[in-house]
Structures are given as C-alpha cells and as structure tokens.
N, C-alpha and C positions, 0 to 999 in steps of 0.2 A: 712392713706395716701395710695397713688396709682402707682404701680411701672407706669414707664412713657413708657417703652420697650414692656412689656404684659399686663399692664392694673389690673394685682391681686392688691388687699388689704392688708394692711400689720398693722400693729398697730403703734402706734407714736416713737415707742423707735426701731425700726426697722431702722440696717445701708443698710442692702442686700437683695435684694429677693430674697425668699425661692424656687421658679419655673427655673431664669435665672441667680440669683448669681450677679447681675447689684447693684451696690450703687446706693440708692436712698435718701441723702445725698447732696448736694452738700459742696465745702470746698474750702478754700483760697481767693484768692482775687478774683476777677469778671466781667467777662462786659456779656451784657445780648445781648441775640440772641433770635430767635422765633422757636419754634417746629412747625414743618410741618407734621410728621409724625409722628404714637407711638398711644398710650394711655394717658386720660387727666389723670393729679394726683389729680386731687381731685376726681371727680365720674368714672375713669374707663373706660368711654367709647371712642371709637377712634375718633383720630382729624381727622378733613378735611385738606384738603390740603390751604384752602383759609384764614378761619379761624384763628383774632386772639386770640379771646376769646374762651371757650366752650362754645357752643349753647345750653346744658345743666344744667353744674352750673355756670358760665360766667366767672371761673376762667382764670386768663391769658394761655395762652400758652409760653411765654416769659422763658428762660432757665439761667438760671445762669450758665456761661461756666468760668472757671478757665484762669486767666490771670498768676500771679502768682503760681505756681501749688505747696500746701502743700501734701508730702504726705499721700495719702490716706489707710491706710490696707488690701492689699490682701484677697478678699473674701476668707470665707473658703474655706478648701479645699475637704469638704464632696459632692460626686459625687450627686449633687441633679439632675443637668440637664443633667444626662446620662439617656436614656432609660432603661424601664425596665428589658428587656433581656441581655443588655451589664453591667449592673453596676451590677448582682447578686455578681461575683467573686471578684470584685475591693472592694463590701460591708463586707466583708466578712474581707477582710485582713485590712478593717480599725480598728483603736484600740477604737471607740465609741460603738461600735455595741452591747457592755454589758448593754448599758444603755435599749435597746429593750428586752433585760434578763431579767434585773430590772423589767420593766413593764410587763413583761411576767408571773413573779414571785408574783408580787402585785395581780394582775387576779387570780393567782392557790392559795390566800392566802383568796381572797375571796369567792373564789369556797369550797372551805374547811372547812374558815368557816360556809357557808351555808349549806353543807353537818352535820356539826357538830348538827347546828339549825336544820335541818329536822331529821336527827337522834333519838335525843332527842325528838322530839314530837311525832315522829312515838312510841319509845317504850312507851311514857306514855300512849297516845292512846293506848297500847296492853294490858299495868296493867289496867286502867280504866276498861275499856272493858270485864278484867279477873276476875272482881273484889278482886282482890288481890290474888288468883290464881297463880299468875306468879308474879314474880317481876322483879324490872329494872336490877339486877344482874343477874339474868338467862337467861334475853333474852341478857344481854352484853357477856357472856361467853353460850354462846348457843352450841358451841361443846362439854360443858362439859354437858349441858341440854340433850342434843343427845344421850351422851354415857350413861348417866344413865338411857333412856328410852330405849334404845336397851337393854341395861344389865338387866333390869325390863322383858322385854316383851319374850327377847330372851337366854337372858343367857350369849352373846357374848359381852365380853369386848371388845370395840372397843375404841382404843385413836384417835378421831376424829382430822381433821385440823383446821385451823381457816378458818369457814366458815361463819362468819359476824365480818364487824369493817367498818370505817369508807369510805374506798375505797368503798365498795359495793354501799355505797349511792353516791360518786360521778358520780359511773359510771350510776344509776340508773335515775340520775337527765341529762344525757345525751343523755337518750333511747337508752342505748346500748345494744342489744338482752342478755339475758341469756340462756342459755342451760347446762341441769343438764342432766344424764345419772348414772342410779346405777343398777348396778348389783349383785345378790349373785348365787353361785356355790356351790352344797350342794353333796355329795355324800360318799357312806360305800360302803357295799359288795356286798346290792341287788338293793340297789335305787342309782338314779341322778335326780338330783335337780335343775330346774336353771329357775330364775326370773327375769326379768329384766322392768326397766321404764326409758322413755325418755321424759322430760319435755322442751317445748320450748316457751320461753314466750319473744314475738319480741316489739319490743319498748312498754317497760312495764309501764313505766311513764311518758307520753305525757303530763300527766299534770301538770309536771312541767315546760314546756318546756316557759311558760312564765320568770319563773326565771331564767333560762339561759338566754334570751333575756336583763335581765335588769339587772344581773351579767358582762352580754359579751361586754353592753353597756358601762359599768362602766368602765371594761377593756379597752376598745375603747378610752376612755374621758383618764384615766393615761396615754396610749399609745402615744395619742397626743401631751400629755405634755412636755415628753420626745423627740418626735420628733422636736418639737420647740423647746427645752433647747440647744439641743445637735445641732441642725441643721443640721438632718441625711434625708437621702431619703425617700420618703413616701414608695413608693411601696416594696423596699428592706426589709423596717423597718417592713411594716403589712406581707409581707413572712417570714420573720424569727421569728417574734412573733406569727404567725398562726403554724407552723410547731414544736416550740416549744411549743405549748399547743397542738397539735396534739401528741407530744411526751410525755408528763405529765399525758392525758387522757390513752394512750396503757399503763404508766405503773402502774397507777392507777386500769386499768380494771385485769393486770398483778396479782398486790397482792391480787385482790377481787375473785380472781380463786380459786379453793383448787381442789386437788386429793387425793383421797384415796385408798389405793391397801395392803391387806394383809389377809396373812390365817388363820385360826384362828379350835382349835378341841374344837368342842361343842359335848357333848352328844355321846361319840364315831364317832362322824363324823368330816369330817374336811371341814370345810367353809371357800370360799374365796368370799373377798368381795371386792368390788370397786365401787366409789364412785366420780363422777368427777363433778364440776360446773365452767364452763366459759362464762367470756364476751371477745367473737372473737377480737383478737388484732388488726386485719386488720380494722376491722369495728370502732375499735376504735379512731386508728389512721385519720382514713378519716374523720370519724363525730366531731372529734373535729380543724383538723385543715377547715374543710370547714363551722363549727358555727362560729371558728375566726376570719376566714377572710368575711365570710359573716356581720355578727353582728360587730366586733369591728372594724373589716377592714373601714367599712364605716361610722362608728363611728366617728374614729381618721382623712378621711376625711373630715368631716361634720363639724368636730370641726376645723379642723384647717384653714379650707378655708371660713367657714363664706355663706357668702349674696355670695363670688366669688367661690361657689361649683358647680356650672352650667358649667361656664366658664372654670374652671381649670378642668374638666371632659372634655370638647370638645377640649382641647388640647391633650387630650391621646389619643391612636389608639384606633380606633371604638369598637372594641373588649371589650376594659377596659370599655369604656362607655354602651357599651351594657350590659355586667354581671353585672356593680354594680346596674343600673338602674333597671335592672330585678329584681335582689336581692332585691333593696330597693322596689319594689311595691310590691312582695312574703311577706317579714319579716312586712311590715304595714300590707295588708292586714291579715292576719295572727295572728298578735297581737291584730287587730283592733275587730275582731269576739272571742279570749279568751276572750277579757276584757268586753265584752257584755254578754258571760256566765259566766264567776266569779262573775261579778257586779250583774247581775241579774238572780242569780241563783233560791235565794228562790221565785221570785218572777213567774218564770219557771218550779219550779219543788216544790213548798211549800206543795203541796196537793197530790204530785207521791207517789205511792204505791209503784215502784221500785229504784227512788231514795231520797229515806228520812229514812236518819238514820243509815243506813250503808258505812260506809267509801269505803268500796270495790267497791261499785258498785258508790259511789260520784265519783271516779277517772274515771271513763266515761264520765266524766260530761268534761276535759280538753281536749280531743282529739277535742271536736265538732269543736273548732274554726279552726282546720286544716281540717275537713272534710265537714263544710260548705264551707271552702275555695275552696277546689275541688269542691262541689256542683255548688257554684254559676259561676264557668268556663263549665257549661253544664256536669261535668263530672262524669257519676256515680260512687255511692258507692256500693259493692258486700256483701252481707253478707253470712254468710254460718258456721252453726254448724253440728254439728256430735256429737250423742250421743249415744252408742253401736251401732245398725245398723242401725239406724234412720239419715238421711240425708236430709237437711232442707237448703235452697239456695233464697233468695229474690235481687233484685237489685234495687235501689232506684235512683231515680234523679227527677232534679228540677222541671221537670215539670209531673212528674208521673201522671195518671189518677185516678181515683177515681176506675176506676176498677181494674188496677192494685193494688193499695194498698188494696182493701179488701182482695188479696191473704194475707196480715200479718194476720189475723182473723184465718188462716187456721193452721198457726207457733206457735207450743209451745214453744222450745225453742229463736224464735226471735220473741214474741209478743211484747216486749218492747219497740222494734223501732217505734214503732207509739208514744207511749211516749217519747222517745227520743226527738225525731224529733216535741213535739206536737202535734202530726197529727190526726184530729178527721174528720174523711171523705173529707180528701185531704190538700195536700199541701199547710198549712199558706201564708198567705199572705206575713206575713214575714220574712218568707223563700224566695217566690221567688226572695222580694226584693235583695234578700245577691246578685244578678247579679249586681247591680247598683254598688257595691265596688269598684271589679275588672275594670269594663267597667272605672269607672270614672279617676283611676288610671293610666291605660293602655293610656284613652284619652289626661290626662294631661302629658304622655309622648310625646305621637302623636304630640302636640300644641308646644311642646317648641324645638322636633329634625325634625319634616320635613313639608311640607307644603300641598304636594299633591301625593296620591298615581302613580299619571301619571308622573311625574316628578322623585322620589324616589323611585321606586319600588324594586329596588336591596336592598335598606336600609331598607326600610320597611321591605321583605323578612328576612333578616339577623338579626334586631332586635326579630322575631317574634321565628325565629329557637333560637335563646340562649334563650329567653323567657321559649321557648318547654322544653329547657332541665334544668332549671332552676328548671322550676315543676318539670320536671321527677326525679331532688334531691329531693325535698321537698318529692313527694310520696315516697322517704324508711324512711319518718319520720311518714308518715301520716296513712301508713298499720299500725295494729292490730293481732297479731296473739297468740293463746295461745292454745295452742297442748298437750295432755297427752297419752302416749303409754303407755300400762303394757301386758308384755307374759310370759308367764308359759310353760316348757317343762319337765315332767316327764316320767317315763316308761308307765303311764296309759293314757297320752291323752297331747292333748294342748290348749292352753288357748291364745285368744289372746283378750284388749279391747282397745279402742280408744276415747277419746275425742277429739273436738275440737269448737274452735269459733274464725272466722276470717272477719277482715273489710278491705279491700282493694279495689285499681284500677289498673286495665288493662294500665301496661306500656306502652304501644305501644297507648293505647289510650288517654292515658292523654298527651302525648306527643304530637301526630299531634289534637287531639281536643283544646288543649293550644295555639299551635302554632297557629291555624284557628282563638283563640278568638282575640290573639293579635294581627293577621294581619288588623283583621277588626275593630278593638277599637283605635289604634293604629293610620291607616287612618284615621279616624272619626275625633280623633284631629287636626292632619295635614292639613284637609279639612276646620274644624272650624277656624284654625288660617288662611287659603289663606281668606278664605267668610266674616272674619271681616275685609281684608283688609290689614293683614300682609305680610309680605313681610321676605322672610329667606337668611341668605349671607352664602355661606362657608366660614369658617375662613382660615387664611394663611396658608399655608405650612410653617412648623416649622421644616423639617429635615426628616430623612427616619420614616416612621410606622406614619408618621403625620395621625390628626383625618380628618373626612370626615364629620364634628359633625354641626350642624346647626343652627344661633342664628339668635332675629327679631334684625334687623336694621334701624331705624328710615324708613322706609316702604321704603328704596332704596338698591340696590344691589352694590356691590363694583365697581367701576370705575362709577356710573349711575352721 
C-alpha cells in the first residue's frame, strides 16, 4: 500500500510511514468522504483535484474518516522526519541506535570472515608454489621465520613483532597504502655503517576491490533490516554505521602496523636496528567510512524504499540526491568493467606471455575495471617506471593514435601495456566501446532529473561538479604505486638505488575532464526526455533544504 500524504510504498503489515510518521490504517467507526488532495494509495501517484477515481489504477479516492474515533497509537517516537543535519544529536541520545552497532558488527564479522578465507588461500598458494619449502606454520608465525634468517645470514638475534595475522589482510582487502621503512646503524672505532630502505606499496589490492563491493552490499541489505525492525532514521542510521566501520578499519590497520627499534653487539660492533610497517590511520579511517556509506549506504536505500527509491531521493536536499546518484553510476560502472575481466579473463589473456601463470602479475588483471573506468571518461592513464637510472614515462588514453603507441615498442620495462590493454597496432575496438557505459549511465540520469539544459542549467552544473568530485574519490582507489629506496653511507663512499612503477591520473584533470563528461551526457538525457515529449514538475516544498529534484508527470505541469 500507499502512504496517501507522500505517495511512498509501504508493505501490507505497515501501521505508519516510514518518511512522514502519518497512519495509514484507518480505525473505528466511519463515514466516507472524497480525497481531493495527497497521493493515490494504491499506485502512488498524485490525485487531481476533480477526480474521483485514479485515472491510473481506478482506485477510489473515497477516505474512511472516523466518526466514532477508537483510539489510535502514537506513532513512534524515532525522529524519522527530522532533517539530516538537525536529528544527528537527537539520534544519538535515542536508546535504539545499538541496533545500527548490531548491524555494523554483522558487516566487521563478514569482513573477517573473508579475510580469514583470503588468508588461508593466499598461504597455500605460497607452500604450493614452494613446493614444500615453506610450510603453512612458517608463513603464520613469520616473525619467528624472520628472526631465524637474520640469526642465519647475520648473527643478530632479533625478537621480531608480529608482523603478519589476520588484520593485515583486512586492511589489504581495502587498498589501504602500506609503507615499510628499515633501517640498521652499524658502527666500532674506525667504521660507520648505515643502510636504510623505504618501500611504498599504494593501494596494493585493487583486486579485490570487487569483494568489498559485495561484502559492503551485504552489509547494506542487514543494515536495512534493522532500520525497518527498529523504525530508526535512514540518514542517521547509514552515518553512524559508516563512521563505525570507518572506526573498525583505523584499528584494524592499527594492530597490522609493527615497529621495531633495538641495539644489538654483533661481532664487537654494536648495531642498532629499526624496523617500521604501517597502513596510515587517517587514510584508513576515510577509505572505510566513505566504501560504507557509499556501498551499503545506498544499499540499505535501495532495499528499503523499493520501486519508491527515485521518489524518496527527490524529496531530500539536492545535495543528497546528487552524491548518491553519482555514487551509484561510479560503483556500477566500476563493478560492471571487473566483472567482464574476472569473467573473461582466460579468454583475454589465455595465450599472454605476461599474465599466465603467475599470481603476481594476475593481480593486474583487478585494477583494469577501475582504470578502463577512467579511460572510457576521456581520461588518461600515466605510466612511468624507474629502474636504477633509467626513466621510462608513456600515457595512454582512449583514443591514442597508432603513432603514438608504437612509442610502447621503444619501453622495456612498460612493454606489457600493450598486452594489458590488448593492443596490437591500436586501440580495440573494444576499448573504445568502454565510452558507451558511462555516457549511457550519466544519460539515464539526465532523463529521469531535468528536461533541458536551457531551462536547468544551474542543476545541470551542480549535478556535473559532485559528479567531478565523486571521480576525484575514486581516482585514490584507482592510482597504483609501488616504490623501493635503498642507501648506503659508509667512510668510503655512498650508495644510493631506486625503483619504481606507477599508474595514475592527473587530479586536477580527472576532475574538470569528469565534470565536462557529465555536463554533456547528463543534457543529452534531459533533451531525450523534453524531444519524446516529456514533460518534468518540480515536487512540493516539504520544509527548509527541500529537493529541487524533478519527476515526469503525466506530460502536464502542476496547476496546467
């Protein structure tokens, strides 16, 4: 049924709407009168004034009004129809709000699990691999594998930290940057000694980033649950559940950190050594409270508003509708290009000389669906290695020339990318197609929030800027970086060597080239819907920060 006030859907066992808090119920005794105004309850859509049936499913309009008046129960008292920004405090000091913990908790218990699962495949793939070499014991206590190969090589008993367990893979499955930094300090009467290496390895597992996707979903769908059981606020409920997985991720990245710092006399010398590896807290905290609210946030959503998720989106302030809607074309398209290289990997790469057979370089294989994603938005990819002093720099995009890419012919260390990418004397076809995603995505926005760019052009603009900055999140998921420093300073000279291999985009240009795709895809739809003959109403003022959101209306305008 149909709240009769807003027009949302509700399910049959439903006494109050979840949006306005209105019985939708009638009770006692009755005489009947006609609705002039409101939403029909059977399909939703608004009455006419004249009308006494809907012109849609021909339901009555006729109201059962209370003569006798039994009474009714006090909606809850859960702040559903406060604004986002006024009810965060009021949410806060309600005593439901553990039930969004609950659900927050069922999320970190799957996350965990899954961690548990990649774990465990990752080290058998390491003994397989080792052919019995190594066993699953050594690599689960690998601080102690560590200390016995330095005590082996060096002499130096070192009691290592715990530098692998189970947190490592959570946070790895989140692409959360690692940075190791070790140092030793060696020195007697006539020498000094000191070495050091700095490893930065930036969103190291992209490819798993599909499993967080359908983990986060998960989390999303329980969230909803709880949101219905409890009759808590949406928007409060997906902040305190995003912010609390944002806080589970920092202290998760927390225990997967270790340092090590102590001196040690070898061999009449005394060495001190240090040893540090972290996943950045800040970075941790961000990247998980914005997969939450991105991913399950629209989830929980999706789930609970049904077929009336359009509608119940155009009743929030522009803003809200703008981020999720961007969000939600980002995470499809996005998903949509993994699941075409997962699926059809072997069928892409069966016969590569660089990727068949080795694990290491298959994890290449996960980034692609985030980096054709930028591709197919016009936006290039940068590459660039460094190998002692050899410096090697290509940049690729969608529609590269054929003269351009035979510069890859000339790259040792980036010959691959022609392989990557396919590319045998230019740009696949199917490549360029990856434009058509975005465009079509962006355009079924376009059709359903405005009608003409002549008419909308502030909203257009506005949609197109949180779109820009939408990507401009996604690009710190989408770089690739992986850095090795090592320097030597002794009495007789210095040493310094460097690698590196890195895939990125130019911030500043993904941003306004983003922005330019979706101003003009974006119109294209809105054009499509006036030139079929649509017609767009603005919905009612519902209160201060009301939407400015735009729906078709049987091809007339309000008051026409």
């Amino acid at each position: 049924m149909f709240c009769k006030e807003c027009g949302l859907q509700h399910p049959a066992f439903s006494n109050y709407c979840t949006a306005d808090g209105q019985a939708i119920l009638p009770s006692g005794n009755s005489v009947i009168s006609r609705k002039a105004t409101g939403f029909c309850g059977g399909c939703g859509n608004e009455i006419t004034s004249t009308g006494q049936y809907c012109q849609h499913c021909g339901i009555s309009h006729s109201i059962i009004e209370s003569a006798a008046i039994i009474p009714v129960p006090p909606a809850p008292s859960h702040p559903k129809t406060e604004a986002v920004s006024g009810g965060v405090s009021r949410f806060f000091a309600d005593t439901s709000y553990p039930a969004v913990l609950a659900a927050a908790g069922l999320t970190i218990l799957l996350v965990l699990l899954a961690s548990f699962l990649l774990k465990d495949q990752v080290e058998q793939a390491i003994v397989k691999e080792s052919a019995g070499a190594i066993s699953t014991a050594e690599i689960r206590h690998l601080d102690n594998l560590l200390s016995e190969e330095m005590a082996a090589e060096t002499g130096m008993d070192i009691d290592f930290p715990d530098v692998y367990n189970l947190f490592t893979y959570v946070s790895l499955l989140h692409t959360v940057d690692f940075e190791f930094s070790g140092e030793v300090i060696s020195s007697d009467d006539s020498e000094l000694f000191q070495e050091r290496m700095e490893v930065l390895i930036q969103n190291p597992s992209m490819s798993f980033f599909l499993v967080m996707v359908i983990l986060l979903i998960a989390g999303g769908l329980i969230l909803s649950r709880f949101i219905k059981r409890n009759g808590l606020p949406v928007f409060n409920s997906i902040l305190l559940f995003s912010v609390t997985y944002g806080v589970f991720l920092t202290i998760a990245s927390y225990v997967a950190g270790f340092h090590f710092s102590d001196g040690l006399d070898v061999y009449y010398s005394y060495i001190e050594v240090e040893v540090i590896g972290t996943f950045p807290l800040v970075e941790s905290f961000a990247i998980g409270t914005l997969m939450a609210a991105g991913i399950s946030g629209l989830t929980a959503i999706l789930a609970l508003q049904g077929r009336g998720t359009l509608a119940f989106l155009q009743r929030q302030p522009a803003i809200v509708q703008y981020i999720a809607l961007a969000s939600a074309v980002t995470l499809t398209g996005v998903t949509f290009f993994n699941l075409v290289f997962f699926g059809f990997f072997d069928q892409f790469y069966g016969t590569s000389d660089y990727f068949y057979g080795s694990p290491a370089e298959k994890l290449l294989i996960g980034p692609l669906g985030m980096w054709v994603w930028n591709l197919s938005h016009l936006i290039p990819l940068d590459f660039s290695a460094l190998e002692w002093e050899d410096r090697e720099f290509f940049s690729l995009q969608l529609f590269s020339s054929y003269y351009d890419l035979k510069g890859l012919d000339d790259l040792y260390s980036l010959s691959f990318i022609g392989e990557l990418f396919f590319i045998n004397g230019g740009i696949p076809i199917l490549l360029k197609m990856s434009l058509v995603v975005p465009a079509l995505l962006l355009a079924t926005v376009g059709y359903l929030l405005f009608q003409t760019h002549r008419q909308k052009f502030v909203e257009l603009l506005k949609f197109s800027l949180v779109y820009a900055a939408v990507m401009t999140v996604i690009q710190l998921f989408t770089g690739m970086k992986f850095t090795v420093n090592t320097s030597g300073d002794d009495l007789w000279g210095y040493g310094y060597e460097a690698m590196l291999f890195q895939v990125n985009s130019d911030v500043v240009n993904v941003f306004i080239t983003s922005a330019l795709f979706a101003l003009v895809f974006v119109w294209l739809g809105g054009f499509l819907n006036g030139f079929l003959g649509g017609k767009l109403q603005e919905l009612p003022n519902t209160g201060p920060g009301a939407s400015t959101g735009w729906y078709r209306q049987n091809g007339k305008r309000a008051g026409d």
